[in-house]
C-alpha positions in Angstrom: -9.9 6.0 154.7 -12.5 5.6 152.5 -16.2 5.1 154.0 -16.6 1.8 152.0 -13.4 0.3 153.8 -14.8 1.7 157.6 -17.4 -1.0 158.3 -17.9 1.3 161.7 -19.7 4.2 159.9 -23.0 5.5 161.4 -24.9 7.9 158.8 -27.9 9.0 160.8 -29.7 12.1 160.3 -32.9 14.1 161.5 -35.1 15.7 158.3 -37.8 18.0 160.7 -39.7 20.6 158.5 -42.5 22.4 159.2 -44.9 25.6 157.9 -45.5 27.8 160.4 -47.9 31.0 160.8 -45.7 33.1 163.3 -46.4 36.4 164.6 -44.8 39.5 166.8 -47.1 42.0 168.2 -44.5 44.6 168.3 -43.1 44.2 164.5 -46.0 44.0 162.0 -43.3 42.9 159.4 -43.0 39.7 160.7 -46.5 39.1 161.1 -45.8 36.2 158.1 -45.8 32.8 157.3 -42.6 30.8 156.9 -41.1 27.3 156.2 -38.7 26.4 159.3 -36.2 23.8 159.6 -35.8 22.9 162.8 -34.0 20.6 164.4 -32.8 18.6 161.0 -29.0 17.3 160.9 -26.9 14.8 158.9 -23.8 13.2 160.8 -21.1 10.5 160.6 -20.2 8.6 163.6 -17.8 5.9 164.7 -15.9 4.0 167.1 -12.7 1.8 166.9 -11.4 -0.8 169.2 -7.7 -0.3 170.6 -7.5 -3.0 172.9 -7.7 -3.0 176.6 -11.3 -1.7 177.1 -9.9 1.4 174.8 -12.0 2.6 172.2 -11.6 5.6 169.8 -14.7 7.4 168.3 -15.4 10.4 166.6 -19.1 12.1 165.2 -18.9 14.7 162.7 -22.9 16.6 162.8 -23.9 19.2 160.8 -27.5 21.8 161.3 -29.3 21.2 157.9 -31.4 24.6 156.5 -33.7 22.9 153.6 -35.3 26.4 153.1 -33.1 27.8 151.5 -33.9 31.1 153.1 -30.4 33.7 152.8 -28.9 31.2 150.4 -26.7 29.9 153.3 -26.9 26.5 151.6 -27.9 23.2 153.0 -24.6 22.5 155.7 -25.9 25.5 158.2 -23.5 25.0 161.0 -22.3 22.7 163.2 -23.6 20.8 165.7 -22.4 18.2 168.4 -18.7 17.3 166.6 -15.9 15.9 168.5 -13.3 12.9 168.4 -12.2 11.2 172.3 -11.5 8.1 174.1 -13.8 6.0 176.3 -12.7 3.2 178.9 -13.8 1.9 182.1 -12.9 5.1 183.8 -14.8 7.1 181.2 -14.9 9.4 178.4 -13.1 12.0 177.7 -13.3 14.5 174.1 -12.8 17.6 172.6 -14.5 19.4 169.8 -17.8 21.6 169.3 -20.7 20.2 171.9 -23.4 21.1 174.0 -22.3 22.2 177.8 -23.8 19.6 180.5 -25.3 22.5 182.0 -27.5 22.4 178.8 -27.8 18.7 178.1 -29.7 18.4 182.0 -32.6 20.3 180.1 -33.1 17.7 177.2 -34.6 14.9 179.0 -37.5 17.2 179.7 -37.6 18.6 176.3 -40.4 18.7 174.2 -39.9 20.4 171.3 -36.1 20.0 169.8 -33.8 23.2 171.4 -33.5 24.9 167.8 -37.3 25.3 166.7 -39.4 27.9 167.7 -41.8 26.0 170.2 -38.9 25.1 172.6 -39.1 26.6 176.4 -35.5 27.5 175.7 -36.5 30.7 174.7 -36.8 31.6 178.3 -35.3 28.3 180.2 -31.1 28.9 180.6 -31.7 32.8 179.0 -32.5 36.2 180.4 -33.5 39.1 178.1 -32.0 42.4 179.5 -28.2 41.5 179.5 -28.1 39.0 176.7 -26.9 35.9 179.0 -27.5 32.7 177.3 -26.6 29.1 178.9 -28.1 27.1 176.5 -25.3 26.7 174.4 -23.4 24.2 172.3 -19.6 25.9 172.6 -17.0 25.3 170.2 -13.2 24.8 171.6 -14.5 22.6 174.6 -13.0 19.9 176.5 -15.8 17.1 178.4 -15.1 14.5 180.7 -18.1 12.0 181.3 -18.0 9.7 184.4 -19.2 5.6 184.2 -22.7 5.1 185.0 -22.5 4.2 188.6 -26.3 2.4 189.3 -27.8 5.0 187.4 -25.4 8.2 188.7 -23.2 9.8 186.2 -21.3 13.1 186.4 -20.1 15.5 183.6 -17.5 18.2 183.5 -16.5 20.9 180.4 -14.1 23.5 179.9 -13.8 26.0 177.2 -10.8 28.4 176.8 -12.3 30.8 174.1 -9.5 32.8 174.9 -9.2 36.3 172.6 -6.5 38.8 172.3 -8.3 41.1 175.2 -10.1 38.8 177.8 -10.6 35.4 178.8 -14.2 34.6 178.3 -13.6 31.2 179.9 -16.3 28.9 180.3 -16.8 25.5 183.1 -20.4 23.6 182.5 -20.7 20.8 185.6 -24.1 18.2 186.1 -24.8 15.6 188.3 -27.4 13.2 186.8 -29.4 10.0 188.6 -31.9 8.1 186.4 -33.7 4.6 186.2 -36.9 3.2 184.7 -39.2 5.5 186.1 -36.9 8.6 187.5 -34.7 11.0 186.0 -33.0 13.8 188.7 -29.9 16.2 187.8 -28.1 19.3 189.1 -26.0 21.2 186.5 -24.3 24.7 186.9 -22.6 26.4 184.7 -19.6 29.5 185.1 -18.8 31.9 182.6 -16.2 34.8 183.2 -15.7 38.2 181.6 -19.1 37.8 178.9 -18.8 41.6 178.5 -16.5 43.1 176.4 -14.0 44.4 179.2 -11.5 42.4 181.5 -13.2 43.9 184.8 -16.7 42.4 183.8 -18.1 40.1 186.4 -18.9 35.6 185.9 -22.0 35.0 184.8 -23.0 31.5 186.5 -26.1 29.3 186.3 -27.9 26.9 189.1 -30.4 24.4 188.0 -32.1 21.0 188.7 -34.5 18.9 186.7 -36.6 16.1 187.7 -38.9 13.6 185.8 -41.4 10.7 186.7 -41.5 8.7 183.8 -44.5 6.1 183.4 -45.5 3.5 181.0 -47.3 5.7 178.0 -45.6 9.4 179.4 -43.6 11.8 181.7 -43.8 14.8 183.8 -40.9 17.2 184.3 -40.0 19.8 186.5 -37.3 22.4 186.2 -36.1 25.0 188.2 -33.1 27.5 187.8 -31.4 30.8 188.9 -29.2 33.0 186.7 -26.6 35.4 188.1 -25.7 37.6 185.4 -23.7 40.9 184.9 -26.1 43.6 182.6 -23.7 45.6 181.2 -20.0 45.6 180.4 -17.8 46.9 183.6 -20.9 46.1 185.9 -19.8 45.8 189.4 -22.7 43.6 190.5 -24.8 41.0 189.4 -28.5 40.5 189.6 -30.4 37.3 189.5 -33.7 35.5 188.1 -35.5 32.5 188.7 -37.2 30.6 186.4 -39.3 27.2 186.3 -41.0 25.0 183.9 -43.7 22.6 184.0 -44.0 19.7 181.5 -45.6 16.6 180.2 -46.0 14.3 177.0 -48.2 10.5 176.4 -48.4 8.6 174.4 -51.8 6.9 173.4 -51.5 4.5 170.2 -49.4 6.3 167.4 -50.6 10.1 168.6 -48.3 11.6 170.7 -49.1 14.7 172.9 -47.4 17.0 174.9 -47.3 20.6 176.3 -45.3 22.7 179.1 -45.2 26.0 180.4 -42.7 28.3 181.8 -42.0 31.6 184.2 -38.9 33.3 184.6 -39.6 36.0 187.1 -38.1 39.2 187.3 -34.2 40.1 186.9 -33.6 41.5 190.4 -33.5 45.3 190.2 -36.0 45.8 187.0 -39.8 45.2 188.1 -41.8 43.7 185.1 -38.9 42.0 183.8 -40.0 38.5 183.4 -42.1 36.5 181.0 -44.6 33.4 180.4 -44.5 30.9 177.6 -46.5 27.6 177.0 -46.5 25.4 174.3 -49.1 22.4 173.2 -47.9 19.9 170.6 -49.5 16.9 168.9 -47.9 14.0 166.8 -49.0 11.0 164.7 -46.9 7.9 164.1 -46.7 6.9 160.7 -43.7 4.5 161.3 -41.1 4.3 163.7 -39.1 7.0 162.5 -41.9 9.3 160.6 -44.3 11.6 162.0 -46.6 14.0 161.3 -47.0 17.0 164.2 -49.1 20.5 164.7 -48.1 22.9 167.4 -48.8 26.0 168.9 -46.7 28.3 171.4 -47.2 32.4 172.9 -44.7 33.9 174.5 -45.7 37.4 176.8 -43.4 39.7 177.5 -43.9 41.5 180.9 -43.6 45.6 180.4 -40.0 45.7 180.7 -38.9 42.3 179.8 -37.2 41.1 175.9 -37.7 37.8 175.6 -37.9 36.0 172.2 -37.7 33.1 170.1 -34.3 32.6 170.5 -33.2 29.9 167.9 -35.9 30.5 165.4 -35.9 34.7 165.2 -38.2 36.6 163.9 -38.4 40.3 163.9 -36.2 42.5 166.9 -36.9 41.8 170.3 -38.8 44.7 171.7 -40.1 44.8 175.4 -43.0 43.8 176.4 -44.0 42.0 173.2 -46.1 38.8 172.8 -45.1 36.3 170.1 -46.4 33.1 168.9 -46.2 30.2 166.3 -48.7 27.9 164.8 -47.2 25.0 162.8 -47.5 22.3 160.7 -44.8 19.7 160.1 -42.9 15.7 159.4 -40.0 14.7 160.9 -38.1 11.9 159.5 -35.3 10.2 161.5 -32.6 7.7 159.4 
């Protein structure tokens, strides 16, 4: 059907650019500027009424590179993409999406999960064995209670099944929010992340909490990751992590900051790292504006933390990184 006969079409998009002076204290070569691209995305959405409280939808999102860097073209993967149903008793869909364990982090986020200022590059990761739980998986199947006064609940399973191992993966969170609170636990399972059958589940505890106020917000997380290091481990070891952040809002200039600790991987003394970022926006519409921020990331001796959507240079222990940048987002 074409788009002109589908009156039910949503074009939206995110255009979020910015220049950025970035810089590894471990890898001189990437002591550089660079253009970024962020968070921008162009999608399609739509719904369609079957009768009975039944609706049909569908969104089709795409990651936007407008650098052009590695000539991998403007489409540069895709983002949340799915087609389900939704009714009284909920919505259920299948598709590429982020995991709920990931989405309980977003309320809280500052920055946009794919740029380098966002505390994702240590909240839902740890360095040593690779685990990462902020993901968007492909092949997955959601479920979404109702709202019930505020409470909702969200379920995911993803096959990715392979010809030697079931890497299968269950996301689970348990949200509350009104006017003025936002409160969720999430957890997150993922077995046989190595590359052999007798690897161990890698699984993920967290809860996030928010006051939310006329001009602003604070947020709180706090999570533990359980993670096997090595392929055939017999054992897990753990780390804790927590974040502290805030934005307001004060006439069209927006500002925010957080910061973030993950503590050591249990078994590996200096393992853990710090991050915090400041921000600052100015409204020039609704759905422009201008922003500046600034983030550092240190490493502890032993620990490999980096920016983990926005990479620069190979993570190297006990490395400090940062970002100073300049940029517009426009929303449509």
């Amino acid at each position: 059907m074409a788009l002109a006969d589908n009156e039910n079409v949503t074009i939206y998009g995110t255009l979020n650019m910015d220049y950025e002076s970035a810089h590894n204290d471990n890898n001189t070569a990437f002591n550089s500027q660079r253009l970024s691209t962020s968070s921008s995305n162009l999608g399609f959405k739509g719904k369609e009424d079957l009768g009975d409280g039944l609706k049909a939808f569908y969104q089709l999102e795409s990651q936007l590179d407008m650098t052009g860097a590695g000539n991998a073209g403007l489409f540069n993967g895709a983002r949340n993409s799915a087609i389900g149903l939704e009714s009284s008793f909920g919505t259920f869909f299948m598709g590429i999406w982020e995991t709920p364990f990931r989405l309980s982090h977003n309320k809280v986020e500052l920055f946009g999960n794919t740029t380098s200022f966002s505390s994702t590059n240590i909240i839902g990761q740890e360095s040593l064995s690779g685990a990462k739980f902020v993901t968007r998986k492909s092949s997955i199947v959601q479920y979404w209670s109702p709202k019930f006064d505020g409470f909702q609940a969200k379920l995911s399973y993803s096959p990715e099944a392979t010809t030697t191992t079931k890497k299968t993966e269950w996301s689970f969170s348990a949200e509350y929010e009104n006017d003025m609170l936002y409160a969720t636990y999430a957890y997150d399972s993922k077995k046989n992340q190595k590359s052999t059958v007798a690897d161990l589940t890698n699984t993920a505890n967290r809860v996030v909490g928010a006051y939310k106020f006329k001009d602003g917000q604070v947020g709180l997380t706090y999570e533990r990751l359980s993670v096997a290091q090595a392929a055939g481990s017999t054992s897990t070891a753990s780390r804790n992590a927590w974040e502290l952040s805030g934005k307001y809002k004060a006439g069209n200039s927006n500002f925010g900051g957080f910061y973030t600790r993950a503590g050591d991987l249990s078994g590996t003394a200096e393992s853990g790292a710090k991050q915090f970022a400041l921000r600052y926006g100015y409204n020039l519409s609704k759905r422009t504006e201008l922003w500046s921020a600034y983030t550092k990331l240190d490493n502890d001796t032993n620990a490999k933390y980096a920016f983990a959507h926005n990479a620069f240079g190979t993570a190297t222990a006990n490395a400090t990184l940062s970002a100073l940048g300049v940029g517009m987002i426009h929303k449509f």
